[in-house]
C-alpha positions in Angstrom: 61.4 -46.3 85.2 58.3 -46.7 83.0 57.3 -47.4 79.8 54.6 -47.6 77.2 54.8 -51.3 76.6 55.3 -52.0 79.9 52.3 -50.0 81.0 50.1 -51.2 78.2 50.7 -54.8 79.4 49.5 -54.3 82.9 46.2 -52.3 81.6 44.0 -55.2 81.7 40.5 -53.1 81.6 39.7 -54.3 78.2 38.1 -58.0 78.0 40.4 -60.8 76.4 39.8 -63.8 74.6 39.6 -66.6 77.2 42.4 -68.5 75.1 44.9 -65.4 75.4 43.8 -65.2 79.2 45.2 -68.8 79.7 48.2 -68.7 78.0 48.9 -64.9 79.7 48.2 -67.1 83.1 50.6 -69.4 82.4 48.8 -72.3 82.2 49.2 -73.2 78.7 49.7 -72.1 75.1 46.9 -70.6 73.1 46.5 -73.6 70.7 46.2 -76.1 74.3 44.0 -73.3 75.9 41.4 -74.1 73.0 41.8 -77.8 73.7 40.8 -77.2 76.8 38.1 -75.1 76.4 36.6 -77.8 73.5 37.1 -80.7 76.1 34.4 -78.7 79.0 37.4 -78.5 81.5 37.4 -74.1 81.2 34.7 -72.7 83.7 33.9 -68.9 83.7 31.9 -67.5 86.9 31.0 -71.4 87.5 29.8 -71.7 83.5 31.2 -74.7 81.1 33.4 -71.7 78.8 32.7 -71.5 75.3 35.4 -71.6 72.0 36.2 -67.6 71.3 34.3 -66.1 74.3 36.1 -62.7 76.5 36.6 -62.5 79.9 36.2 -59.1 81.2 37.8 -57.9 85.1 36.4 -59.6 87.4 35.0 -62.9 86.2 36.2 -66.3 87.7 38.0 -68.9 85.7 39.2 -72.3 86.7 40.8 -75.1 85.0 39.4 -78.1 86.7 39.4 -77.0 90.1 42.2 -74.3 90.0 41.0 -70.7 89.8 43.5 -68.8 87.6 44.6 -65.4 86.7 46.6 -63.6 84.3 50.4 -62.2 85.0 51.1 -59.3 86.3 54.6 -58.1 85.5 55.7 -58.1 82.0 58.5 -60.2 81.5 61.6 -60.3 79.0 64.3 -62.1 79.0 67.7 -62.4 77.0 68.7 -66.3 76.9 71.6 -67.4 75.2 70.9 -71.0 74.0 73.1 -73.6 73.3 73.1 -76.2 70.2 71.1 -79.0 71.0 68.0 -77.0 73.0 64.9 -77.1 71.1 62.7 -74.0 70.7 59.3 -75.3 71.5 56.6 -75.2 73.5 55.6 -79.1 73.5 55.8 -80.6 76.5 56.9 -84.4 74.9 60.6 -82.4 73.8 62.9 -83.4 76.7 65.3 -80.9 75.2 62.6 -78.0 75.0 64.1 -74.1 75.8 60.8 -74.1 78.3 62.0 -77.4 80.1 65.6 -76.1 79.7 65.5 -72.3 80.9 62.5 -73.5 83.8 61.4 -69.8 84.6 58.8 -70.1 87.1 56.5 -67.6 85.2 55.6 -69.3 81.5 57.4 -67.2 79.1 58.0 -68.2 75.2 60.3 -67.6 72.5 60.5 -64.5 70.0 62.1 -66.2 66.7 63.2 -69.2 66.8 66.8 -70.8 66.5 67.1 -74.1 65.2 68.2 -77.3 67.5 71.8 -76.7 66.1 72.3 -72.9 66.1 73.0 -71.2 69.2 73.1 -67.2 70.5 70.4 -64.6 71.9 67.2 -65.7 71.8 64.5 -63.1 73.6 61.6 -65.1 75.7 58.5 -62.9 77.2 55.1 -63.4 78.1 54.1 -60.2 76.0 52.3 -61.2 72.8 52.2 -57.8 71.3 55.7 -57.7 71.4 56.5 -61.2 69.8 53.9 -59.9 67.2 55.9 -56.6 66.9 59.5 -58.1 66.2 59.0 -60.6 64.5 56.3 -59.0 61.7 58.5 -58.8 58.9 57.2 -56.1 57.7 58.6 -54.2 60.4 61.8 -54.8 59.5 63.3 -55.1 62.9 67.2 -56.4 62.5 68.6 -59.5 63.5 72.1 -60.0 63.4 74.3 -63.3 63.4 78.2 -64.6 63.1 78.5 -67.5 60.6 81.1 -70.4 60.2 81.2 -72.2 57.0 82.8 -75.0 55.1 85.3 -73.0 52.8 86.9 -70.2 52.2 84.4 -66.9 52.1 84.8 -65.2 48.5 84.0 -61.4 47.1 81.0 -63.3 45.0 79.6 -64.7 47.7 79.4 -62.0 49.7 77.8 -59.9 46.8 75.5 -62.9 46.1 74.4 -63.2 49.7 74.0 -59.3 50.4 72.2 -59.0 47.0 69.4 -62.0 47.7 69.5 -65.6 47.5 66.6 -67.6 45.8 65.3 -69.6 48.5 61.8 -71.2 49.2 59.2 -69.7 46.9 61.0 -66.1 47.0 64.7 -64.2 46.8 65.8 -63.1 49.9 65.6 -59.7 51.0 68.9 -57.4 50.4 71.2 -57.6 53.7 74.0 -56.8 55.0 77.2 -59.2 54.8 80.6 -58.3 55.8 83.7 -60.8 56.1 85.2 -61.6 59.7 87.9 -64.1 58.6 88.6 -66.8 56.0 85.8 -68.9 56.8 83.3 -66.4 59.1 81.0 -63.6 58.5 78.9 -61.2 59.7 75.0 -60.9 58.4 71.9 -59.1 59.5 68.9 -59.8 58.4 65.4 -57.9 58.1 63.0 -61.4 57.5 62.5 -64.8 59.0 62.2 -67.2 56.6 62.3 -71.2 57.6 66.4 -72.2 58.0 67.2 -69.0 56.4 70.8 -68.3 56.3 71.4 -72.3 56.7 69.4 -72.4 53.2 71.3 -69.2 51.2 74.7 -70.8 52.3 74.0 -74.0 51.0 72.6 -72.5 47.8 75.9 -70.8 47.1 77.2 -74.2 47.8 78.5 -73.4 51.1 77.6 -75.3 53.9 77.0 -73.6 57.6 79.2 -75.3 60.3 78.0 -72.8 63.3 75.5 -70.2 63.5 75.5 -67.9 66.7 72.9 -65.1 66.8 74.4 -62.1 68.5 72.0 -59.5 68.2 68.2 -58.7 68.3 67.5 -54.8 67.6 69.1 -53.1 70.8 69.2 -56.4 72.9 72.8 -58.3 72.4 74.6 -61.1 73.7 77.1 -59.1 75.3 78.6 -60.9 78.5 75.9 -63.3 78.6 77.3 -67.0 79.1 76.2 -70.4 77.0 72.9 -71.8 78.6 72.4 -68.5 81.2 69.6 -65.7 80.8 68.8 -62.1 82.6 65.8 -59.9 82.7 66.3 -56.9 80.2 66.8 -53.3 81.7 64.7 -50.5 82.1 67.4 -48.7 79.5 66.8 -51.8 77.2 63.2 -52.3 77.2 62.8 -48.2 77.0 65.1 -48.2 74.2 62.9 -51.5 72.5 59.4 -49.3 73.1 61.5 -46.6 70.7 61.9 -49.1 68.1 58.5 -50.7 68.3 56.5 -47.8 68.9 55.9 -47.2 64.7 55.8 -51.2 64.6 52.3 -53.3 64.0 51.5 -55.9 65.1 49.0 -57.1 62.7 49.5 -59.7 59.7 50.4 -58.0 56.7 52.5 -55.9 55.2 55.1 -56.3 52.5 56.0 -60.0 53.5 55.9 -62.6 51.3 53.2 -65.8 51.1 56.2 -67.6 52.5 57.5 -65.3 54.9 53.6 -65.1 56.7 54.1 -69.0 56.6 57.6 -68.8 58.1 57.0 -65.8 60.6 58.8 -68.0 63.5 61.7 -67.1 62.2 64.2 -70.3 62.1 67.6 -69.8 61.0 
């Protein structure tokens, strides 16, 4: 079964920045593609590459001696991540998601979790659609099951749903529901740095487990700790329904500190 994102992916007529070419080849990230290119080890049809220059279909391009080529099958993947993996790309983390998950196609994180929260994390080789769910201005939801300190009260419930002053900004209005004494429910529209780690601890509260259940239509659902699967055709044509009215483009009604914090740590 197709679909539009899909089938834009694999449309590779248009030329592409030689840095996005690397990184969509799996050799490296964007920001070590342009290291590469600065230090004269990127050739193009036999040429020392230039900083910011396109490749168009069918030009050459080695790094060192290796000719490369971009990917072609899209890739996403549900992961569910346990506490103590590390969502980065550097190669120096021992406890890295890329070290951890070894997929033999490079594939990188949508949103980040922090080293001591755990839950769905999505992983692709699509830049459009990292770009697309995590914009907050798209206000794609991301939902999460939280275990605190104390007892959970009407006021903080109200106080949490309403906004918490966090950062340089108040939180957007969410929803919050109670699950038992010391758990709840809460979905959020932004990505701000540490965010629900940082509105708990405001209200004096302080988060003891944080397991991300849900991102959009993709959920954790019978996926076990520290095991991933390639999304379905039902999945990722129900996620090209939800991204088709998306951009993604900086911008929008985010704040300064949202753009900053686009990652998306909780």
């Amino acid at each position: 079964m197709s679909n539009r994102i899909r089938e834009e992916f694999i449309q590779k007529k248009e030329p592409v920045r030689l840095n996005k070419y690397l990184s969509e080849a799996g050799v490296c990230s964007r920001r070590e593609a342009d290291r590469l290119i600065e230090t004269g080890k990127v050739s193009v049809d036999g040429k020392r590459a230039g900083m910011g220059m396109k490749i168009y279909p069918g030009q050459t391009v080695k790094v060192g001696n290796k000719t490369v080529s971009r990917q072609d099958e899209m890739i996403v993947l549900a992961v569910n991540k346990p506490k103590g993996i590390v969502c980065t790309e550097e190669r120096r983390e021992r406890d890295s998601i890329v070290r951890f998950l070894n997929y033999p196609v490079r594939v990188t994180y949508i949103g980040r979790l922090d080293k001591d929260s755990r839950g769905l994390l999505l992983m692709t080789n699509n830049g459009d659609i990292i770009n697309k769910i995590m914009r907050a201005a798209n206000y794609h939801e991301k939902e999460y099951k939280v275990t605190v300190d104390h007892e959970i009260t009407e006021d903080f419930l109200k106080k949490m749903s309403r906004g918490v002053a966090i950062l340089d900004t108040v939180t957007r209005p969410c929803k919050v529901e109670k699950l038992g004494k010391y758990t709840f429910k809460i979905i959020l529209t932004q990505g701000l740095n540490r965010q629900i780690r940082r509105m708990c601890e405001a209200l004096g509260y302080e988060v003891k487990d944080l397991l991300r259940v849900r991102v959009m239509n993709i959920t954790l659902d019978g996926l076990k700790e520290g095991k991933y699967r390639k999304l379905t055709d039902r999945e990722l044509n129900e996620l090209d329904q939800l991204l088709e009215q998306s951009s993604s483009l900086p911008g929008g009604r985010e704040s300064r500190q949202e753009r900053k914090d686009g990652a998306g740590k909780k």
